[in-house]
C-alpha positions as CSV (number, residue, x, y, z in Angstrom):
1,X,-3.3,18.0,-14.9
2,X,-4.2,14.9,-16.2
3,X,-7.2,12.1,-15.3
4,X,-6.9,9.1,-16.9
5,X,-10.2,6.4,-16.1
6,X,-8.2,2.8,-16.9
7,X,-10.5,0.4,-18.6
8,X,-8.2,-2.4,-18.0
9,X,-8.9,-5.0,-15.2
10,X,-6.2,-7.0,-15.2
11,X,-4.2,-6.4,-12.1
12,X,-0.8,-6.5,-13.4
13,X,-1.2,-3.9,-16.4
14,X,-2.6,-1.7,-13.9
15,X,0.0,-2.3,-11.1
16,X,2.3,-1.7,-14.4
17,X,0.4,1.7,-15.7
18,X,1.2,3.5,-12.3
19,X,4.9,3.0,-12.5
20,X,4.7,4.0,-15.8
21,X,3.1,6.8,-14.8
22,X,5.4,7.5,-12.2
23,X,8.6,7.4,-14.3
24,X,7.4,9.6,-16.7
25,X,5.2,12.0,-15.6
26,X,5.7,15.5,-16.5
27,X,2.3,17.0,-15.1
28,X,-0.2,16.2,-12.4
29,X,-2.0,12.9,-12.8
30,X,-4.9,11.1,-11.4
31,X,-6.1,7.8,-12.2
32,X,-9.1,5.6,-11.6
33,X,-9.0,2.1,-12.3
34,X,-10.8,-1.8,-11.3
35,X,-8.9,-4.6,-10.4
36,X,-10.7,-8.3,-11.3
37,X,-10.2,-10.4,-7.9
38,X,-6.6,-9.9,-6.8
39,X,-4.6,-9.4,-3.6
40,X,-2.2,-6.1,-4.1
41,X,0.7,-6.7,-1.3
42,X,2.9,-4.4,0.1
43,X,6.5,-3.9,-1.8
44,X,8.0,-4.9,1.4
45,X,5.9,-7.9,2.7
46,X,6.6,-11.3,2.4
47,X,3.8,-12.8,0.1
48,X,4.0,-16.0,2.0
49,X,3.1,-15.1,5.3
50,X,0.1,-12.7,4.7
51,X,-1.8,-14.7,2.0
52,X,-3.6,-17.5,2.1
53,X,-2.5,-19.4,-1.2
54,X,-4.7,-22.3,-0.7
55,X,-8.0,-19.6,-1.2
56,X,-6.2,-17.7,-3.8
57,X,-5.4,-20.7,-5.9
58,X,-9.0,-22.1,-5.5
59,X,-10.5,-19.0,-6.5
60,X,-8.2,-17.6,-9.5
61,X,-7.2,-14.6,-7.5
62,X,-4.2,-13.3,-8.8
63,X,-1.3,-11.9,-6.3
64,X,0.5,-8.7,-7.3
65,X,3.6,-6.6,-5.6
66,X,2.9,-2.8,-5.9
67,X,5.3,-0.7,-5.7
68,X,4.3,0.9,-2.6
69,X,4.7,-0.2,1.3
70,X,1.8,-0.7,3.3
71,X,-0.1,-4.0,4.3
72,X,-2.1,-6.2,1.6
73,X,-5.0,-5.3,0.1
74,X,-8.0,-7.7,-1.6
75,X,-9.3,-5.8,-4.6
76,X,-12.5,-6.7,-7.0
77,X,-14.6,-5.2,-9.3
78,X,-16.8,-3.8,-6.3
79,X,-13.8,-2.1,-5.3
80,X,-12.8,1.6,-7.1
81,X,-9.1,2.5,-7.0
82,X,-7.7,6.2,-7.1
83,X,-3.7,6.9,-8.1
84,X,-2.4,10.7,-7.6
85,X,1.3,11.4,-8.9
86,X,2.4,14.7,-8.6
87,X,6.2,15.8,-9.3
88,X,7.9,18.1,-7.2
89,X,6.4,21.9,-7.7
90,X,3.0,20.2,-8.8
91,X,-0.7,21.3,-8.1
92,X,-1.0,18.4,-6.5
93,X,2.1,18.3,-4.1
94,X,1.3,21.9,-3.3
95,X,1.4,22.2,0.7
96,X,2.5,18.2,1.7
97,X,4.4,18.3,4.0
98,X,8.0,18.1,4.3
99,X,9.5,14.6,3.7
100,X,7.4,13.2,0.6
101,X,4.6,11.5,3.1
102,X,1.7,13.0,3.4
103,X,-1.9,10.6,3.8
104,X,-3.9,13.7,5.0
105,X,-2.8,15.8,1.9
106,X,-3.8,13.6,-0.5
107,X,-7.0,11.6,1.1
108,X,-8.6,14.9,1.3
109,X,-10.3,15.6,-1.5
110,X,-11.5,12.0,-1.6
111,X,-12.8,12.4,2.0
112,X,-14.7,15.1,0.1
113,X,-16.1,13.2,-2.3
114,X,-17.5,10.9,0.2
115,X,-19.1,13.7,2.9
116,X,-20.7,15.5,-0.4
117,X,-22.6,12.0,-0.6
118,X,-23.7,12.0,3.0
119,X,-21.1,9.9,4.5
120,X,-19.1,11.0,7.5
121,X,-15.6,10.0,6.5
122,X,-12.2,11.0,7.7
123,X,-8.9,10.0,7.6
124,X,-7.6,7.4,10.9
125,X,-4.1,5.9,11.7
126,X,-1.3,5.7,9.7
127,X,-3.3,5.8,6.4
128,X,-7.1,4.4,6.6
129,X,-10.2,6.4,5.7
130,X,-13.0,5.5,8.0
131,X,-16.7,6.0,8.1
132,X,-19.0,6.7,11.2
133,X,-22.0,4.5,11.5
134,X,-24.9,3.4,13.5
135,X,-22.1,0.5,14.6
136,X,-19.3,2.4,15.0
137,X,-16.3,3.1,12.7
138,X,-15.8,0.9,9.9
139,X,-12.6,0.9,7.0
140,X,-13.8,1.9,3.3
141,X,-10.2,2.8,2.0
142,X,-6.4,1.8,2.8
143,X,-4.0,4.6,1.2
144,X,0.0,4.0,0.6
145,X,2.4,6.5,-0.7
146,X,6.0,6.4,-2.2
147,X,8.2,9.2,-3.9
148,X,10.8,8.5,-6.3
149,X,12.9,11.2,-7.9
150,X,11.1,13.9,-6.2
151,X,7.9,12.8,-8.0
152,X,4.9,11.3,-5.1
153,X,2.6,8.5,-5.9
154,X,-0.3,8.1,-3.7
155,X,-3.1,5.7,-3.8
156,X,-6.4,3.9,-2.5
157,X,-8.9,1.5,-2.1
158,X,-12.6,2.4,-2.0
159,X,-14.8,-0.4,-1.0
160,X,-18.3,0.0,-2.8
161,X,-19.6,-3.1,-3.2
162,X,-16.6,-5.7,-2.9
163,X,-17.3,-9.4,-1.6
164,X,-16.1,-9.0,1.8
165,X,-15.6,-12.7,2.2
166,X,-13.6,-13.6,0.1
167,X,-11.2,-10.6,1.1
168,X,-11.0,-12.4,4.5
169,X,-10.0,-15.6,3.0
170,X,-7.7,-14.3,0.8
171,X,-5.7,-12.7,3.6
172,X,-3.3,-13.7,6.8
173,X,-4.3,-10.5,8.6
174,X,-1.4,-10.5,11.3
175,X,-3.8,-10.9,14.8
176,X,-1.6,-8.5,16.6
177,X,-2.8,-5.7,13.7
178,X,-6.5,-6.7,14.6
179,X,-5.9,-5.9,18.6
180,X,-4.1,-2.7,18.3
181,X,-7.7,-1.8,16.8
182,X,-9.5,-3.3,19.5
183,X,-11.5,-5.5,16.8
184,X,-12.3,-9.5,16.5
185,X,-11.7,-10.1,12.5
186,X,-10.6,-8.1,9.2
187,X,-14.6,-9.1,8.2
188,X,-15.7,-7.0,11.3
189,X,-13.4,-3.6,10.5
190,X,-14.5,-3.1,6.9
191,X,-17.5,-1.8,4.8
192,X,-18.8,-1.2,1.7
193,X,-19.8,2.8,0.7
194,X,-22.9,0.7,-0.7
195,X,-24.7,0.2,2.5
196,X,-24.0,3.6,3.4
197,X,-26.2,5.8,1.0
198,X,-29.0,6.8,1.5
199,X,-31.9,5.6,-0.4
200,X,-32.3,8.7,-2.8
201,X,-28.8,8.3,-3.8
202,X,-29.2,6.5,-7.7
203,X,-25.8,4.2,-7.1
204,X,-25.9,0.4,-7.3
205,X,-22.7,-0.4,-8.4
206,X,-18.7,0.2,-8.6
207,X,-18.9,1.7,-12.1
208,X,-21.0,4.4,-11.6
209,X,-19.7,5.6,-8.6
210,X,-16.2,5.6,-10.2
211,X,-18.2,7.4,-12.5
212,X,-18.8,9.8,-9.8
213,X,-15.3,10.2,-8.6
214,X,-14.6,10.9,-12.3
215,X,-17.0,13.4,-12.3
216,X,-16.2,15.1,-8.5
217,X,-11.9,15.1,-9.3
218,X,-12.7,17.2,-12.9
219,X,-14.5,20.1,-11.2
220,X,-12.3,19.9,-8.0
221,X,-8.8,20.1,-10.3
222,X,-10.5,21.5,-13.5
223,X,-9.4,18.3,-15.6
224,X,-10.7,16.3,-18.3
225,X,-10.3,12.6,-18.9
226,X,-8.5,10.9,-21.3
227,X,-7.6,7.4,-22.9
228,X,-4.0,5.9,-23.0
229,X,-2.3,6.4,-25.5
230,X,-1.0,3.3,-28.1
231,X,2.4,4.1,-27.2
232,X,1.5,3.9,-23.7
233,X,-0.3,1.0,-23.9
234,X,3.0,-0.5,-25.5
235,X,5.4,0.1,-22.8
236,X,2.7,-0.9,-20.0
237,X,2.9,-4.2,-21.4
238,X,6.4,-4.6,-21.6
239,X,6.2,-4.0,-17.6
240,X,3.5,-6.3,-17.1
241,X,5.8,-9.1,-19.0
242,X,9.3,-7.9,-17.8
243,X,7.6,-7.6,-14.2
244,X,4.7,-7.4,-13.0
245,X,3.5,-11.0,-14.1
246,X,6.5,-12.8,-12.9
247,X,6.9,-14.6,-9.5
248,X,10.5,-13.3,-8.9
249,X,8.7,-10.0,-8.4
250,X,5.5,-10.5,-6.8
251,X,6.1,-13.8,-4.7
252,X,10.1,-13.3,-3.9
253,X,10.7,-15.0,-0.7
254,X,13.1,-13.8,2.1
255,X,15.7,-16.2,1.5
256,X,17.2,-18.9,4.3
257,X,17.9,-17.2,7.6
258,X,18.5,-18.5,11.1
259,X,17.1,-16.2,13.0
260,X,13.3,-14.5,12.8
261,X,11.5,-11.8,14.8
262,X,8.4,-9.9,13.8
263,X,7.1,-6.9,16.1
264,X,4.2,-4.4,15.8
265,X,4.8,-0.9,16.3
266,X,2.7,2.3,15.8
267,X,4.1,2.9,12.3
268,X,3.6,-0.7,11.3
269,X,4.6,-4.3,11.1
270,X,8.3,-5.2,10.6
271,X,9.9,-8.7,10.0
272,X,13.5,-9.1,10.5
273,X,15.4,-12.0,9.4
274,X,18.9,-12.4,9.3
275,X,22.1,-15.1,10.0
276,X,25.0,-14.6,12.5
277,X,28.2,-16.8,11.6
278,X,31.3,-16.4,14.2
279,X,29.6,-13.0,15.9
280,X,29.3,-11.7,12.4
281,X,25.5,-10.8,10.6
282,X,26.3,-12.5,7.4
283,X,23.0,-12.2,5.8
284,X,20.1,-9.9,6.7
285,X,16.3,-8.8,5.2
286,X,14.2,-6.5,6.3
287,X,10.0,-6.4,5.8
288,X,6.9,-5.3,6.9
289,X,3.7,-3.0,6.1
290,X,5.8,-0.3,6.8
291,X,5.9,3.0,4.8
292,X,9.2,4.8,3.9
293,X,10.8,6.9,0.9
294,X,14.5,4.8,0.6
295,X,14.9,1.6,-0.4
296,X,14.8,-1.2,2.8
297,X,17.2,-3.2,1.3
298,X,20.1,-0.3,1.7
299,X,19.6,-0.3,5.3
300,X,20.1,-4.1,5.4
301,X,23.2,-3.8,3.2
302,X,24.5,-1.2,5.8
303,X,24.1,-3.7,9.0
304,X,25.6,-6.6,6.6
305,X,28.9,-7.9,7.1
306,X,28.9,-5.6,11.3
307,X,29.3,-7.0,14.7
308,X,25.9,-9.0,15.6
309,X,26.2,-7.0,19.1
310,X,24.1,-3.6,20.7
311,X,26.9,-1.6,20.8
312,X,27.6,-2.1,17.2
313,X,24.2,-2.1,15.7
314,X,23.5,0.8,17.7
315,X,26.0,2.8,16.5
316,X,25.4,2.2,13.0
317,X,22.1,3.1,13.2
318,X,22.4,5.9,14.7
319,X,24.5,7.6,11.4
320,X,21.5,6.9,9.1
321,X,17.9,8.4,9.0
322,X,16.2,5.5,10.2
323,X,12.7,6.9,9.1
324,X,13.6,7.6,5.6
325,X,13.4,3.8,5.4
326,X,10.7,3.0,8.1
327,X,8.4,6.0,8.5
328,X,8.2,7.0,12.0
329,X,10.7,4.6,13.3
330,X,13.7,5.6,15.6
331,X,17.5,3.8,15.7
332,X,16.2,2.4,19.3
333,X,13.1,0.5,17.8
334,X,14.9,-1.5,15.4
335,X,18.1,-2.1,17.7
336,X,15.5,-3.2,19.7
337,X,14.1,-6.1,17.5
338,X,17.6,-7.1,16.3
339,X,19.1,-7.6,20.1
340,X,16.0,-9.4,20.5
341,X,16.2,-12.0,18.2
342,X,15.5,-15.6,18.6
343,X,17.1,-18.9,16.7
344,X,14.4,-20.9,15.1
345,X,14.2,-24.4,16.1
C-alpha cells in the first residue's frame, strides 16, 4: 500500500493526480492533498446551474469536473482531502460490498480518526460524515465513489478550518436538497472539525491535522508516505493541460433541448433534458448529483432515436440495470420524470 501526502494546491493537478492514480494503480493507494479556493463539481452536474459564477469570478475561485458523481463541493486550504483507490482483490476493497459502492466501507477508518480525537462522527445519507454537537448534527465531510476497470476510487472532504462563507457564495445549493434535510441554508448544515476539539488538542490549522491523518492512515494500514515521482509528475501535467484545465471539460453545458425537468429523489438529484421531433426523442442528456458505476451518457444513447411515449420508454428501461447508472434508482423513477416532462416557454 501506498500513501502519497500531495504538496500541490492547484486544483486541476490534483483533480489530474487521482485519475492518474486510478489508471495505473497496481497496489492500494491513499492520498492526502489541499485544494487553493475552488469548487470540485460532480462529473454529471451541469456547472451552470449549481455555481454561482458571478462569486467565483470575483473571487479567483477556480471550477473543476472530478471524475466522480455526487453534488459540488467548495474546497480551500482549511479543507483536508482523502483519495482511497484500491483494485479488485486489494487490502482496501477487502469486504465492500457487492457492486463497486460502498461509502460505509471506506469512510470508516476516517470516522476513526475523527472519534480517536473526541468527536462523535458517523457516516449519514447517501455519503456525508456528520458530527453530533451541542446544536445538533452538522456536515464535516461529503464522500463520492466511482470504479473503473474493477479498480474503486473513493474520496472526501474534511472541513477543518475552511471559510464557510464563501463556500455558500460559491454555490447554487438546489433548495429542495436543503428541505429533504429539514435545514434553512448550506451555511447552517456544515462545520469546521476546528471548533470541535477540545482545548487540550494542539491543532490550529489544516496542515497539521492532515498531518494527523497522515500519521493515523500509516499505523492503521502499516504504510509509509512517499513523494511523486518525476515521471509522475510528467504525465499529471499532461492531464491537467489535455483536461483538466480546459472548459470543454469542466464547464460543458447540456446542449439546446426543448424540454427540462429536474426531480429529487432519495439517491439524489437528476436533470433530464431532451427534444421530441414528430413523436420521436431526437436528442436527450441526462445529470444530476447522482452516483453510479456506468457511464450516464449510454443510457441516454439507449432512449435516443425511441418512441417519446410510456409504453416505449418503459420497456426499454426495463432491459437495462437502471442503478448501474443511477445508484439506487428503479426503471419506474426515471419513466417517471420523462412522462412528466414539460416544454419550456
Amino acid at each position: 500500500m501506498k500513501l502519497y501526502i500531495n504538496t500541490h494546491t492547484n486544483p486541476y493537478f490534483n483533480l489530474a493526480s487521482e485519475e492518474y492514480l486510478l489508471k495505473n494503480a497496481k497496489d492500494d493507494i491513499i492520498m492526502l492533498w489541499r485544494n487553493e479556493a475552488s469548487v470540485i463539481i460532480g462529473k454529471n452536474q451541469n456547472a451552470f446551474a449549481e455555481i454561482n459564477f458571478d462569486f467565483t469570478n470575483e473571487n479567483n475561485i477556480k471550477v473543476v469536473r472530478r471524475l466522480t458523481g455526487g453534488g459540488a463541493v467548495f474546497h480551500d486550504l482549511g479543507n483536508v482531502n482523502f483519495t482511497f483507490i484500491s483494485p479488485s482483490g486489494g487490502n482496501l476493497s477487502s469486504g465492500i460490498r457487492e457492486g463497486g459502492l460502498d461509502f460505509a466501507h471506506f469512510t470508516a477508518p476516517i470516522i476513526s480518526a475523527l472519534c480517536s480525537l473526541g468527536i462523535k462522527a458517523e457516516l449519514s445519507g447517501r455519503n456525508d460524515i456528520i458530527v453530533h454537537t451541542n446544536d445538533g448534527e452538522r456536515k464535516v465531510s461529503g464522500n463520492a465513489q466511482c470504479v473503473l476497470d474493477g479498480t474503486t476510487l473513493h474520496h472526501g472532504t474534511l472541513l477543518f478550518s475552511a471559510e464557510l462563507s464563501r463556500l455558500q457564495g460559491a454555490l447554487n445549493v438546489d433548495p429542495a436538497k436543503l428541505k429533504s434535510k429539514g435545514i434553512a441554508s448550506v451555511r447552517s448544515r456544515v462545520a469546521n472539525i476546528r471548533e470541535l476539539l477540545g482545548e487540550e488538542t494542539q491543532m490550529t490549522d489544516a496542515a497539521a491535522f492532515e498531518a494527523y491523518l497522515a500519521e493515523w492512515l500509516s499505523r492503521e494500514f502499516s504504510c509509509t508516505a512517499e513523494d511523486f515521482s518525476e515521471q509522475m509528475e510528467n504525465e499529471i501535467d499532461k492531464l491537467v493541460t489535455e483536461k483538466y484545465s480546459t472548459d470543454s471539460w469542466n464547464l460543458h453545458r447540456f446542449g439546446s433541448f426543448e424540454k427540462q425537468r429536474r426531480r429529487r429523489f432519495d439517491f439524489g438529484t437528476v436533470e433530464v433534458f431532451l427534444t421530441v421531433k414528430d413523436g420521436i426523442i431526437s436528442d436527450i442528456a441526462i445529470g444530476g448529483d447522482f452516483f453510479g458505476i456506468r457511464e450516464i451518457s449510454e443510457l441516454a444513447d439507449l432512449l435516443r432515436n425511441l418512441e417519446y411515449s410510456r409504453t416505449a420508454i418503459e420497456s426499454k428501461l426495463r432491459e437495462v440495470a437502471i442503478s448501474d447508472y443511477i445508484n439506487g434508482a428503479n426503471s419506474e423513477n426515471i419513466t417517471d420524470l420523462l412522462c412528466e416532462i414539460d416544454t419550456i416557454a
